[in-house]
Predicted model as a PDB file, atoms N, CA, C, CB and O in Angstrom, pLDDT in the B-factor column:
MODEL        1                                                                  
ATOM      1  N   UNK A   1      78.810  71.485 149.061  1.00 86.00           N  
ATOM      2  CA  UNK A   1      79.862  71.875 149.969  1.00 86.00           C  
ATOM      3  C   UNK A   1      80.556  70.604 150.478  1.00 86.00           C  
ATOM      4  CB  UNK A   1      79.296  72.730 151.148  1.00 86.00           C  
ATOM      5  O   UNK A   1      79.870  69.666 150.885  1.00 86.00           O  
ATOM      6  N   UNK A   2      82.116  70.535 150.467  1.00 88.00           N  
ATOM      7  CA  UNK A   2      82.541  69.457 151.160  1.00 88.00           C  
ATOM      8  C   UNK A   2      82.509  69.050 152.533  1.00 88.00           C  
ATOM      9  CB  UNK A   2      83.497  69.419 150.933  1.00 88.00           C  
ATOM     10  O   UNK A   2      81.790  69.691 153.299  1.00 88.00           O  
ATOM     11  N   UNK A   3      83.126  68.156 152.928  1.00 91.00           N  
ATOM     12  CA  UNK A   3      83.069  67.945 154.430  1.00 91.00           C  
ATOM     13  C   UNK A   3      84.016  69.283 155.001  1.00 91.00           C  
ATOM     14  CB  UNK A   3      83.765  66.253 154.902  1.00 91.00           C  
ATOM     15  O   UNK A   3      83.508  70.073 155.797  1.00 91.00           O  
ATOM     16  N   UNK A   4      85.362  69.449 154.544  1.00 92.00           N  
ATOM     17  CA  UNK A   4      85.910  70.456 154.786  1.00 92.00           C  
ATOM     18  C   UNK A   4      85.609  71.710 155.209  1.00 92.00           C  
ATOM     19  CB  UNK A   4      86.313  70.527 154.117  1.00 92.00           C  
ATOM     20  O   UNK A   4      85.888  72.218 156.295  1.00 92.00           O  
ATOM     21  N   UNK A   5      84.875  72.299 154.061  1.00 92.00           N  
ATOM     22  CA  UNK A   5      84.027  73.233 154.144  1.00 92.00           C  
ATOM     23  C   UNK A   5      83.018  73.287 155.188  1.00 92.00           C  
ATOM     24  CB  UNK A   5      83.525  73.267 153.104  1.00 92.00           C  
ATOM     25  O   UNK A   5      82.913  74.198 156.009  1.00 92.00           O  
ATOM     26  N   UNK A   6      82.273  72.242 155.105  1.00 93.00           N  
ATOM     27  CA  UNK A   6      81.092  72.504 156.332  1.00 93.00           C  
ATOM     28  C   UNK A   6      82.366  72.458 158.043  1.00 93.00           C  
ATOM     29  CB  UNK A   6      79.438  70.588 156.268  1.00 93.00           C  
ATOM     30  O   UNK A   6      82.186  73.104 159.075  1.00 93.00           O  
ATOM     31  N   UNK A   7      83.379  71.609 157.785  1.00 94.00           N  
ATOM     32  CA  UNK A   7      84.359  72.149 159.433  1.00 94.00           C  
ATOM     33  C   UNK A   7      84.917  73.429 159.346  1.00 94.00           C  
ATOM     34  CB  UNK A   7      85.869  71.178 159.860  1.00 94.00           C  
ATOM     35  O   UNK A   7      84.890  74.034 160.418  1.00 94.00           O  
ATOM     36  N   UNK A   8      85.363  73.967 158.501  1.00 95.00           N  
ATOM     37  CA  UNK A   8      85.867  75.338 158.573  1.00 95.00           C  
ATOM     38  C   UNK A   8      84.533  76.002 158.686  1.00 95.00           C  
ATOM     39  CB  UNK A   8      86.813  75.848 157.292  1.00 95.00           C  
ATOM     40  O   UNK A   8      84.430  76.620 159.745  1.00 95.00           O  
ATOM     41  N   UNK A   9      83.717  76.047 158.088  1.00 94.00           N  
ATOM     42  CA  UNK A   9      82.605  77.151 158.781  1.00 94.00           C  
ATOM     43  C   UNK A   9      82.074  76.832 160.267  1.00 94.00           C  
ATOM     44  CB  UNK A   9      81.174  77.201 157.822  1.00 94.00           C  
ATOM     45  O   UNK A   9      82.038  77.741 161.096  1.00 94.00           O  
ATOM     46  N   UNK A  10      81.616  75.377 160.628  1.00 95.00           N  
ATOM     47  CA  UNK A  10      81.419  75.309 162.305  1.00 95.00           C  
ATOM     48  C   UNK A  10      82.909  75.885 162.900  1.00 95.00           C  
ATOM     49  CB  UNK A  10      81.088  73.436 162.943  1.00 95.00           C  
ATOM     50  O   UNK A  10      82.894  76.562 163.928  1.00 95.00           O  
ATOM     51  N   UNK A  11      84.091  75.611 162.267  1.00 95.00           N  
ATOM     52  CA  UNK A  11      85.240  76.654 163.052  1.00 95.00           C  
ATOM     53  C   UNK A  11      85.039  77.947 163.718  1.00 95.00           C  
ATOM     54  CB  UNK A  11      86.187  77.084 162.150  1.00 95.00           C  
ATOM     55  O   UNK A  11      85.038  78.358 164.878  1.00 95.00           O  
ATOM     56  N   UNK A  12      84.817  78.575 162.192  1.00 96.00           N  
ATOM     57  CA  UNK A  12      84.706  79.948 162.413  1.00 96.00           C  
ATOM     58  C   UNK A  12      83.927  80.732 162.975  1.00 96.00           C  
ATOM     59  CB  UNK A  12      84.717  80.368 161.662  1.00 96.00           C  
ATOM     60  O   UNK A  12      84.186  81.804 163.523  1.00 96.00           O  
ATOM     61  N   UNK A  13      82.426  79.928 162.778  1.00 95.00           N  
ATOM     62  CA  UNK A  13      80.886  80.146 163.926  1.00 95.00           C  
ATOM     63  C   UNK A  13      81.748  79.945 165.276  1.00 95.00           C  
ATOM     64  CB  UNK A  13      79.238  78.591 163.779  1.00 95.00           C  
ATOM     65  O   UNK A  13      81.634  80.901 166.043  1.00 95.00           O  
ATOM     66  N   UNK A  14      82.491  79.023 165.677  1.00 96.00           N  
ATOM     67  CA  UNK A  14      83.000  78.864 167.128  1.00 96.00           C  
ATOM     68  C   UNK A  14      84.082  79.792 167.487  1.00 96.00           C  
ATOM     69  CB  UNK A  14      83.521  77.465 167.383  1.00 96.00           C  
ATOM     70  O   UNK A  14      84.544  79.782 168.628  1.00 96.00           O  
ATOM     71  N   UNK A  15      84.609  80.773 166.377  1.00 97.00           N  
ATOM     72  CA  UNK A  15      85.587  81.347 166.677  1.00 97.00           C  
ATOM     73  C   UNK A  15      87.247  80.673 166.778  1.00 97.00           C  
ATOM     74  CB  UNK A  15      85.094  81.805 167.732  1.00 97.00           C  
ATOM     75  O   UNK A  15      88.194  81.126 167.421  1.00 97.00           O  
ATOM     76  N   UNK A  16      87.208  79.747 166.120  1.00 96.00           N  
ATOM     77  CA  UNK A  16      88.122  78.808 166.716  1.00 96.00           C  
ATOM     78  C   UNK A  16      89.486  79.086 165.614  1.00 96.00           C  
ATOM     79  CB  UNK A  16      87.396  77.064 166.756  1.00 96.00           C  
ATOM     80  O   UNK A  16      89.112  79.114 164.442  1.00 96.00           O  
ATOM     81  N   UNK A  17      90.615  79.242 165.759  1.00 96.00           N  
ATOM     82  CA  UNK A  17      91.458  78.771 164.780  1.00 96.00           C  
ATOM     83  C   UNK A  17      92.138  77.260 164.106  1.00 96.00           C  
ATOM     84  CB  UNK A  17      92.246  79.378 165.143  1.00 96.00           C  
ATOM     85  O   UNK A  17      92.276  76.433 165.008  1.00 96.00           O  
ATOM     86  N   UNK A  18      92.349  77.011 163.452  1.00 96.00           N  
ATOM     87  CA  UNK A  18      92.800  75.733 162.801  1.00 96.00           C  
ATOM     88  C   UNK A  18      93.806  74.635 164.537  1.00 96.00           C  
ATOM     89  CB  UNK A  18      94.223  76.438 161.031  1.00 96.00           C  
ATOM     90  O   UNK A  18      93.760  73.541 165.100  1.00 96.00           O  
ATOM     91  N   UNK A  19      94.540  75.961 164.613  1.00 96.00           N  
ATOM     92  CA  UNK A  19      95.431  75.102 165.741  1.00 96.00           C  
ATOM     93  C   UNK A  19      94.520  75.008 166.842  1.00 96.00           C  
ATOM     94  CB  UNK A  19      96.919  75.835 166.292  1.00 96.00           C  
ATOM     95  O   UNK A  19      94.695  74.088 167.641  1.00 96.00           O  
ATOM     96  N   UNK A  20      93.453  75.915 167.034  1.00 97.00           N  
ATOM     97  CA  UNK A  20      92.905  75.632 168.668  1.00 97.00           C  
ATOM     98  C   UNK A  20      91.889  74.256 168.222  1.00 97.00           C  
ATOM     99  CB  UNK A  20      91.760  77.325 169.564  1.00 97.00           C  
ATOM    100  O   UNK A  20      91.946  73.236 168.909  1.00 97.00           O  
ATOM    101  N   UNK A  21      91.062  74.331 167.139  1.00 97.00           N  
ATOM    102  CA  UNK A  21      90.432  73.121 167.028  1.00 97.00           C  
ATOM    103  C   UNK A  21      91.408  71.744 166.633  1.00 97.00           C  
ATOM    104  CB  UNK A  21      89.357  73.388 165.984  1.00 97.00           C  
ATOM    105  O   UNK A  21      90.972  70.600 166.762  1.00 97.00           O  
ATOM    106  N   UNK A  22      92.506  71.987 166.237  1.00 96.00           N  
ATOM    107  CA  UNK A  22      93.260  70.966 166.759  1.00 96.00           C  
ATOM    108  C   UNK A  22      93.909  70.468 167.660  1.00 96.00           C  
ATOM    109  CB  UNK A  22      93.723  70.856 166.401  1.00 96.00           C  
ATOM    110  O   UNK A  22      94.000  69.241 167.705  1.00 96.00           O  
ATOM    111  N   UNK A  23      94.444  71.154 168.482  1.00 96.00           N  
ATOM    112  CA  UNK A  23      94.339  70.913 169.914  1.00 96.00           C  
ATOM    113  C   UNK A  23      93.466  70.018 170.677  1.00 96.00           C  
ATOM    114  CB  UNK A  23      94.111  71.942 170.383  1.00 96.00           C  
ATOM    115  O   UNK A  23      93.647  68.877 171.102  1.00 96.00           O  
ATOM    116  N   UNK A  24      92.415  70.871 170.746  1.00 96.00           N  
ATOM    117  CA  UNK A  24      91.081  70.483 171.514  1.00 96.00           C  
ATOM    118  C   UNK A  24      89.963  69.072 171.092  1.00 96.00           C  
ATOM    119  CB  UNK A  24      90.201  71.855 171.333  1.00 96.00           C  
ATOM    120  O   UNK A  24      89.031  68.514 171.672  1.00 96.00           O  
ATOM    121  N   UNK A  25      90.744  68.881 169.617  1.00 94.00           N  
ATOM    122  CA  UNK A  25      90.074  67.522 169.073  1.00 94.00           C  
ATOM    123  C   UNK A  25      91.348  66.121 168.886  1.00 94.00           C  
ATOM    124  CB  UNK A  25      89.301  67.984 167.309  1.00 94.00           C  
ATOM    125  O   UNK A  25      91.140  64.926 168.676  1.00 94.00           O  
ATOM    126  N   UNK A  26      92.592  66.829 169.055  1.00 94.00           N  
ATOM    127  CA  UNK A  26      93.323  66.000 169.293  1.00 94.00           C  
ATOM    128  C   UNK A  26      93.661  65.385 168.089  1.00 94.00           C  
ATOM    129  CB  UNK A  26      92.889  65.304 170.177  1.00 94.00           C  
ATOM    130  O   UNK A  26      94.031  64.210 168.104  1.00 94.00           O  
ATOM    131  N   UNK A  27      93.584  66.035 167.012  1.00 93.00           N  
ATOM    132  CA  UNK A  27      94.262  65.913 165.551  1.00 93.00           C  
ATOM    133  C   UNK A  27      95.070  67.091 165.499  1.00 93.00           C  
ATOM    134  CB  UNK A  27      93.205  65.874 164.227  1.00 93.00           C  
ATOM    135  O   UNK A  27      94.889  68.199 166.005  1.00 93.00           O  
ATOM    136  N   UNK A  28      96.432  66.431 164.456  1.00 94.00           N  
ATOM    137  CA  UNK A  28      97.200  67.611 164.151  1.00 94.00           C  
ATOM    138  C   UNK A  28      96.661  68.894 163.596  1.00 94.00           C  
ATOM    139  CB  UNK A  28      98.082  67.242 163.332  1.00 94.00           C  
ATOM    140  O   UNK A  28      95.596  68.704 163.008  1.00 94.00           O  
ATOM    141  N   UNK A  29      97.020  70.016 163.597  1.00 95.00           N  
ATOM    142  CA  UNK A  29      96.535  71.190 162.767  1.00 95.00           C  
ATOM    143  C   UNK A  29      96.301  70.776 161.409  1.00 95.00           C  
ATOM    144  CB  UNK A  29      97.516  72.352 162.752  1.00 95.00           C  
ATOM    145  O   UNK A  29      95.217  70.945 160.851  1.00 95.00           O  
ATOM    146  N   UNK A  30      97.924  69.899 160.533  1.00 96.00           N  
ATOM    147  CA  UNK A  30      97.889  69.823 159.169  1.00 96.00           C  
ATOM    148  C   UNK A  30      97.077  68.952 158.700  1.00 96.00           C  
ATOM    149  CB  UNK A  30      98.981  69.614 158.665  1.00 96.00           C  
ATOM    150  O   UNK A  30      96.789  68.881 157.506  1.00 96.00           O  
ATOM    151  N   UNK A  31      96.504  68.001 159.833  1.00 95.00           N  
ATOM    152  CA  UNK A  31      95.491  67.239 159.108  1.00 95.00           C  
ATOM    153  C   UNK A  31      94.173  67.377 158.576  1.00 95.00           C  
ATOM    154  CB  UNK A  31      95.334  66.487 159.651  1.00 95.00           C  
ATOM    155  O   UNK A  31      93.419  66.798 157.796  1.00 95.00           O  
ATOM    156  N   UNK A  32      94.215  68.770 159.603  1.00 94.00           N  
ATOM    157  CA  UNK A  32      92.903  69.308 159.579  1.00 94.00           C  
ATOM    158  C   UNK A  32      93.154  70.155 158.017  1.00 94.00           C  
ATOM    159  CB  UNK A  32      92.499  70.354 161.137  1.00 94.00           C  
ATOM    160  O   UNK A  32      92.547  69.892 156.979  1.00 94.00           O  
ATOM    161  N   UNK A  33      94.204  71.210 158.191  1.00 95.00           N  
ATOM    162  CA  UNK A  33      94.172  72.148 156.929  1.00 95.00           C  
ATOM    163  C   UNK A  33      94.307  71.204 156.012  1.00 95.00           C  
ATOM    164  CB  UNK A  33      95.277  73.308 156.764  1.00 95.00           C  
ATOM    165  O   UNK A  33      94.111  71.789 154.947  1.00 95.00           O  
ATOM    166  N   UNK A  34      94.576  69.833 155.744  1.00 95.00           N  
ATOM    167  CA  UNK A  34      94.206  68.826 154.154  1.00 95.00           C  
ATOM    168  C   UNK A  34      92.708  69.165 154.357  1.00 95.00           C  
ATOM    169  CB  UNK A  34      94.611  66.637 154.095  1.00 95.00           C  
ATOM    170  O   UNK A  34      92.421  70.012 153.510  1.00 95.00           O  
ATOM    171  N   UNK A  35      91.711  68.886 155.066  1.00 94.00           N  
ATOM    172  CA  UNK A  35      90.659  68.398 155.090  1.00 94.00           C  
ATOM    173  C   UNK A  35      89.937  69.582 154.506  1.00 94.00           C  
ATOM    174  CB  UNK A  35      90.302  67.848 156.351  1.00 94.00           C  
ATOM    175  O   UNK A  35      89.045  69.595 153.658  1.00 94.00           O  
ATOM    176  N   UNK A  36      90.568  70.658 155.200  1.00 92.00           N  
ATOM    177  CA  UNK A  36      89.698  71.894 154.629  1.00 92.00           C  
ATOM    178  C   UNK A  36      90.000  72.540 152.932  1.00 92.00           C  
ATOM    179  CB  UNK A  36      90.047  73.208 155.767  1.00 92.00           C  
ATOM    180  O   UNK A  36      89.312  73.014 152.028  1.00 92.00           O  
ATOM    181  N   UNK A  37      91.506  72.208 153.176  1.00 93.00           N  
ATOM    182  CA  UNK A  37      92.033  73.670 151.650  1.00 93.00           C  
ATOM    183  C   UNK A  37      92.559  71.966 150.314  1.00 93.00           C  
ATOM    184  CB  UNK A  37      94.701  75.477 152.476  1.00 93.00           C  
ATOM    185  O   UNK A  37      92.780  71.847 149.109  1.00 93.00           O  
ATOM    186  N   UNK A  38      92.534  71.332 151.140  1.00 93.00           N  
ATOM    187  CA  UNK A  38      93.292  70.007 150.018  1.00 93.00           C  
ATOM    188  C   UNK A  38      91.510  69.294 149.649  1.00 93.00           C  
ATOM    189  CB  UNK A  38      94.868  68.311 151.271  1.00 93.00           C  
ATOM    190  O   UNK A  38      90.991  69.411 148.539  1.00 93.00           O  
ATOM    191  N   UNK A  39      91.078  68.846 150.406  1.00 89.00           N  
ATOM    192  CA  UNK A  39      89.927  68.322 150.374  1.00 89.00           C  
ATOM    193  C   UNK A  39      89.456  66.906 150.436  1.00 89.00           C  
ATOM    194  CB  UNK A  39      89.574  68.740 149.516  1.00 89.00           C  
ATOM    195  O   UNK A  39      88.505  66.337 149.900  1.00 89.00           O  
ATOM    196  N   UNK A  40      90.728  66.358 151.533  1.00 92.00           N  
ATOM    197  CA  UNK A  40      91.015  64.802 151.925  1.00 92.00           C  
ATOM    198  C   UNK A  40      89.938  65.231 152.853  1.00 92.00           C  
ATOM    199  CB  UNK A  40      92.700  64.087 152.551  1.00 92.00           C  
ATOM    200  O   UNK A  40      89.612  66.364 153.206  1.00 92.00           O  
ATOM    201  N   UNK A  41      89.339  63.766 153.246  1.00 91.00           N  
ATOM    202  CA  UNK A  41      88.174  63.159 153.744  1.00 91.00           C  
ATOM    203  C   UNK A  41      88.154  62.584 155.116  1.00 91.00           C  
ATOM    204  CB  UNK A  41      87.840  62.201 152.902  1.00 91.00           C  
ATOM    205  O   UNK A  41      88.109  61.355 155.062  1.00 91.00           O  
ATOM    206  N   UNK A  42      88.177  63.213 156.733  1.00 91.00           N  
ATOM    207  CA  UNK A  42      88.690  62.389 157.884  1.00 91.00           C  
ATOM    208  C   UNK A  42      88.429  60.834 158.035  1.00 91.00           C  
ATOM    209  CB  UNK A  42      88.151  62.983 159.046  1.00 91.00           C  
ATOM    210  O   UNK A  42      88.105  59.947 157.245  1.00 91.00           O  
ATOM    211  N   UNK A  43      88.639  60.872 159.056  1.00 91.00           N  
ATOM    212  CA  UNK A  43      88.438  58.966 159.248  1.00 91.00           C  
ATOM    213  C   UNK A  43      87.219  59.400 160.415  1.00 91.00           C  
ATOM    214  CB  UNK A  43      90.329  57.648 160.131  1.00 91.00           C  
ATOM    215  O   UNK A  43      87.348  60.363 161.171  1.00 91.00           O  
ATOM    216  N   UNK A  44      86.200  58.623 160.398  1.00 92.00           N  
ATOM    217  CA  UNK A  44      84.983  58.990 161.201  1.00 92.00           C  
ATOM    218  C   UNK A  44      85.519  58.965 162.445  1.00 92.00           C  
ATOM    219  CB  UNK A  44      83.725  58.078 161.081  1.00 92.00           C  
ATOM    220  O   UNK A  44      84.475  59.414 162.918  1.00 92.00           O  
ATOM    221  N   UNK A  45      86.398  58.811 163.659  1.00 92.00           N  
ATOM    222  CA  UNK A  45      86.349  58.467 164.621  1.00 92.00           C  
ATOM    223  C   UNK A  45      87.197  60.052 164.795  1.00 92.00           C  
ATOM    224  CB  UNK A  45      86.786  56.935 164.948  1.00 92.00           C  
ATOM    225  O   UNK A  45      87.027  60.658 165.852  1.00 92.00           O  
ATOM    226  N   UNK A  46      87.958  60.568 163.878  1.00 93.00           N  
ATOM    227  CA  UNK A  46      88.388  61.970 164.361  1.00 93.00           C  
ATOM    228  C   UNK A  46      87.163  62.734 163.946  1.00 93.00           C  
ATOM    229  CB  UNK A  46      89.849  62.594 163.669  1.00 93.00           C  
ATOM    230  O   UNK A  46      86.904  63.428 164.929  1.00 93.00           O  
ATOM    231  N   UNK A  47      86.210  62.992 162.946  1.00 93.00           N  
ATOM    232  CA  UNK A  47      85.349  63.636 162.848  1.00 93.00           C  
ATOM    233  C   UNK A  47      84.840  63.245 163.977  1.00 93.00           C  
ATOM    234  CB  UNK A  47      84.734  63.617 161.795  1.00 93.00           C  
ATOM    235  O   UNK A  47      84.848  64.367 164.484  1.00 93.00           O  
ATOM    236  N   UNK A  48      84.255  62.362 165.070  1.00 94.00           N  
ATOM    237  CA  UNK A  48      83.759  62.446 165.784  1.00 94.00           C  
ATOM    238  C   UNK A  48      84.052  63.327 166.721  1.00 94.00           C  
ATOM    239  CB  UNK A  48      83.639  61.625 165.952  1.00 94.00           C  
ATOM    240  O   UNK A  48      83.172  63.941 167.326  1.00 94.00           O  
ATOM    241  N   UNK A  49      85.470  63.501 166.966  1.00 95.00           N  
ATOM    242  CA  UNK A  49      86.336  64.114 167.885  1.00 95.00           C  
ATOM    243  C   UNK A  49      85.973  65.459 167.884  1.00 95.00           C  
ATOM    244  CB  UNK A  49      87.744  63.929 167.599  1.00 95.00           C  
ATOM    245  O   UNK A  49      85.916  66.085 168.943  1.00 95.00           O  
ATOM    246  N   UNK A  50      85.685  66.045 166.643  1.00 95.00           N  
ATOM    247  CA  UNK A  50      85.830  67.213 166.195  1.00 95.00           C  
ATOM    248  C   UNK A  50      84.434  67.883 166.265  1.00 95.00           C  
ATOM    249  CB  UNK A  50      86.445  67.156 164.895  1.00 95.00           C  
ATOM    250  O   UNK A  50      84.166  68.982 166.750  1.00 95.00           O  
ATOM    251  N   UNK A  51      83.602  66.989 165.679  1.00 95.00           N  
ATOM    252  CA  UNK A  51      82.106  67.631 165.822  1.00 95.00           C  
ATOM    253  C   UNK A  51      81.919  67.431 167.349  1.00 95.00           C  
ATOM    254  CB  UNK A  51      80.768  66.788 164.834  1.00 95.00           C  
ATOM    255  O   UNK A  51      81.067  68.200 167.796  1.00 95.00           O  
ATOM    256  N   UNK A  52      82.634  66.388 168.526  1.00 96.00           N  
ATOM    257  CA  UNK A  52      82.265  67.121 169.975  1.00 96.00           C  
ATOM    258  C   UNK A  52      83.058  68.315 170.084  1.00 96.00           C  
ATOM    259  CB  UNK A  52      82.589  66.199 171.335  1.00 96.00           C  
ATOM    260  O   UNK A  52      82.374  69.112 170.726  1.00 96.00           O  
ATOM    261  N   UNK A  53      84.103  68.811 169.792  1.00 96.00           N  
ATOM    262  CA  UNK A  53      84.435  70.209 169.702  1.00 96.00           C  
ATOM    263  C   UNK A  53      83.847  71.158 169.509  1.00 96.00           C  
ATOM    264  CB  UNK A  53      85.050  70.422 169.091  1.00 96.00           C  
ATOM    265  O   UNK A  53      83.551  72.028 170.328  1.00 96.00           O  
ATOM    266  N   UNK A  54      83.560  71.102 168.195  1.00 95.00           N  
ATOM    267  CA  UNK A  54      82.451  72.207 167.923  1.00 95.00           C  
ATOM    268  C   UNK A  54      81.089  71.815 168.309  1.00 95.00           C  
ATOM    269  CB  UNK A  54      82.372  72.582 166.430  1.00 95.00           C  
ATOM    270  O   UNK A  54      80.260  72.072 167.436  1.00 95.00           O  
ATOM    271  N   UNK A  55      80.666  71.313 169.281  1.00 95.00           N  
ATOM    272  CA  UNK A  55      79.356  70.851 169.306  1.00 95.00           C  
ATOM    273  C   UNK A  55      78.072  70.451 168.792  1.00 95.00           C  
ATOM    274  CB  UNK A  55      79.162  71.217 169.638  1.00 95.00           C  
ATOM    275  O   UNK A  55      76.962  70.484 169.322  1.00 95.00           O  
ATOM    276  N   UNK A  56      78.509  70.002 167.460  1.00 93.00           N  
ATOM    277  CA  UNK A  56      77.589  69.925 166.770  1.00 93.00           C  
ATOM    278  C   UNK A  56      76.852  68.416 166.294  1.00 93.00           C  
ATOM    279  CB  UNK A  56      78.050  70.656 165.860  1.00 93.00           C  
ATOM    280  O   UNK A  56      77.215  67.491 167.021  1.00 93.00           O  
ATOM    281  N   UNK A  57      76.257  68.173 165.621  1.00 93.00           N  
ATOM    282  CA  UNK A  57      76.377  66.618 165.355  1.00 93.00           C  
ATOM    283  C   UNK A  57      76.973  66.602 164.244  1.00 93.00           C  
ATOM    284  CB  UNK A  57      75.118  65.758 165.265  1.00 93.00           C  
ATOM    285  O   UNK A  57      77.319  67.611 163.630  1.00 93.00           O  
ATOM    286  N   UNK A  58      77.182  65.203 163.813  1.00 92.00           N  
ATOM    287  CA  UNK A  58      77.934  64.675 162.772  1.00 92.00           C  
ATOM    288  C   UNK A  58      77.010  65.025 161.271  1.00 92.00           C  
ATOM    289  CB  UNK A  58      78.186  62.968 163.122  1.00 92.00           C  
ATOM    290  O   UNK A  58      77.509  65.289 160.178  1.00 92.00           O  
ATOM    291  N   UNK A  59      75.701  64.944 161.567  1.00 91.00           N  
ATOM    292  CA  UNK A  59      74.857  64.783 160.485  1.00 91.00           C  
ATOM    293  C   UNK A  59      75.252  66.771 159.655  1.00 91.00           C  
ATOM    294  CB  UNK A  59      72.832  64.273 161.260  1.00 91.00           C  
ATOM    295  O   UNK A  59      75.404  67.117 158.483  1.00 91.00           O  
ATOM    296  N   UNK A  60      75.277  67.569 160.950  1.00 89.00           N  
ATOM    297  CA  UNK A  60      75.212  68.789 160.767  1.00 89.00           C  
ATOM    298  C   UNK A  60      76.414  69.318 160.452  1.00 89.00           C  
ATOM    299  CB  UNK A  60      74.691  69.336 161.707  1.00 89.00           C  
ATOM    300  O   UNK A  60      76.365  70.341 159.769  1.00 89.00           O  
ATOM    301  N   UNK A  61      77.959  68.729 160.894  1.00 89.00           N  
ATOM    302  CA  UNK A  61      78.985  68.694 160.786  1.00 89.00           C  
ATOM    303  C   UNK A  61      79.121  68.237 159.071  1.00 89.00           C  
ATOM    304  CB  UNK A  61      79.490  67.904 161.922  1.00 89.00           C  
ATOM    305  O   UNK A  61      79.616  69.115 158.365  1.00 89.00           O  
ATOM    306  N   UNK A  62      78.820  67.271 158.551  1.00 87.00           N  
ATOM    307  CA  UNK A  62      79.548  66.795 157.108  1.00 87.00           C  
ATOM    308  C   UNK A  62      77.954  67.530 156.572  1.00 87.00           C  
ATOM    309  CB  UNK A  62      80.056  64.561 156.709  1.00 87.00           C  
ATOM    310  O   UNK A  62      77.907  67.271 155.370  1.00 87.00           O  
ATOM    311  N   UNK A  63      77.120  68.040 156.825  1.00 85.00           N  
ATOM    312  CA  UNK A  63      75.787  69.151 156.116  1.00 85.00           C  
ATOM    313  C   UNK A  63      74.933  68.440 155.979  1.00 85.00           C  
ATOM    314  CB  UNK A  63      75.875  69.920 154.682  1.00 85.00           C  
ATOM    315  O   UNK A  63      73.858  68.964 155.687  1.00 85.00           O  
ATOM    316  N   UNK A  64      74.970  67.030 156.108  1.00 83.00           N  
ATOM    317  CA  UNK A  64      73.416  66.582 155.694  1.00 83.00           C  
ATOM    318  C   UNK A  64      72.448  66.912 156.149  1.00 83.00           C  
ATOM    319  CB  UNK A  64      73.097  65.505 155.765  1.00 83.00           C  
ATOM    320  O   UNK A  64      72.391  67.200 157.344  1.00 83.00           O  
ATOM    321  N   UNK A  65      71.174  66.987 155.184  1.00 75.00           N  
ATOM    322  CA  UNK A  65      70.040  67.566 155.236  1.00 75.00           C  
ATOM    323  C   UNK A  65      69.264  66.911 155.248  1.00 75.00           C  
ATOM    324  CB  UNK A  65      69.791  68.265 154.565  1.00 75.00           C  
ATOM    325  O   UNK A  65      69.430  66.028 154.406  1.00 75.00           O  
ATOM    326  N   UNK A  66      68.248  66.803 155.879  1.00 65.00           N  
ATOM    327  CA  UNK A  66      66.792  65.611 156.246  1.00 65.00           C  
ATOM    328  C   UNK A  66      65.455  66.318 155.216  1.00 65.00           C  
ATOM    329  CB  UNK A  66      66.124  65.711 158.539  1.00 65.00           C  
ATOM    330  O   UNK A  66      65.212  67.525 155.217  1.00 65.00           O  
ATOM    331  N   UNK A  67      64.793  65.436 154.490  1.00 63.00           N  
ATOM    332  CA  UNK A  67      63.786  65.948 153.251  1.00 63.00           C  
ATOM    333  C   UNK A  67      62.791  66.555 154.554  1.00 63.00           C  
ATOM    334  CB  UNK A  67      62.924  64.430 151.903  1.00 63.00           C  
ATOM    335  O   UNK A  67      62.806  66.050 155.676  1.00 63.00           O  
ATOM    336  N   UNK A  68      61.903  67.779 154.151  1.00 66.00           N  
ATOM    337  CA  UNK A  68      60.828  67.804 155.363  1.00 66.00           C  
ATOM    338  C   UNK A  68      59.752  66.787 154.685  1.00 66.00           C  
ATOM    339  CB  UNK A  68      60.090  69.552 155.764  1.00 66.00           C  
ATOM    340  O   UNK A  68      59.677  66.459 153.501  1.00 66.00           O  
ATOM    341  N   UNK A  69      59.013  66.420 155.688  1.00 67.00           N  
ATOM    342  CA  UNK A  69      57.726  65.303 155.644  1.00 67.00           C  
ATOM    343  C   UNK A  69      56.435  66.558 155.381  1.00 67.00           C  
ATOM    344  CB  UNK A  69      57.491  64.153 157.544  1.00 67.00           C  
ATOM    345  O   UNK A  69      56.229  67.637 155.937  1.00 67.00           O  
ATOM    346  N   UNK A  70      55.858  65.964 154.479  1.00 60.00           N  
ATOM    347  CA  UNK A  70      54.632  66.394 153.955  1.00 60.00           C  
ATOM    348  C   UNK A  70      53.757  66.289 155.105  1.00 60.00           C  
ATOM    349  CB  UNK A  70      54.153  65.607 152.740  1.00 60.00           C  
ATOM    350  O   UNK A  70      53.748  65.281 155.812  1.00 60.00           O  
ATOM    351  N   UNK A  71      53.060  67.245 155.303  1.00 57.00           N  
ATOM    352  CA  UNK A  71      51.571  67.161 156.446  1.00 57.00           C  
ATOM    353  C   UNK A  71      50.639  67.526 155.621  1.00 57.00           C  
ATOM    354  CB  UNK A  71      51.432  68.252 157.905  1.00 57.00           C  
ATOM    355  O   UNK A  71      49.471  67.600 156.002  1.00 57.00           O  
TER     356      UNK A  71                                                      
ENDMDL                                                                          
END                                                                             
């Protein structure tokens, strides 16, 4: 899944539309719809912006996944 992808789904979990999470993160709407439907790549300091929007972290925001540790 792209980065895109993983923000349009924390979007939509938040209920949010393209323009309200742009608003509220302080990027244009269209920069956002590249990121999601084009599949350009933010600059970390607006992803930051954005995953405090949707509240999430960054790691959970672009999907990375942590291996589980063997017990």
């Amino acid at each position: 899944m792209t980065i895109g992808q993983h923000i349009n789904l924390a979007r939509l979990k938040k209920e949010l539309s393209v323009r309200e999470l742009a608003e509220k993160s302080y990027v244009s709407p269209n920069t956002i719809a590249c990121w999601i439907y084009r599949g350009t790549h933010p600059d970390i300091e607006l992803l930051i912006s954005v995953a405090d929007v949707l509240e999430i972290s960054l790691d959970e925001l672009v999907g990375r996944e942590f291996p589980k540790e063997d017990k």
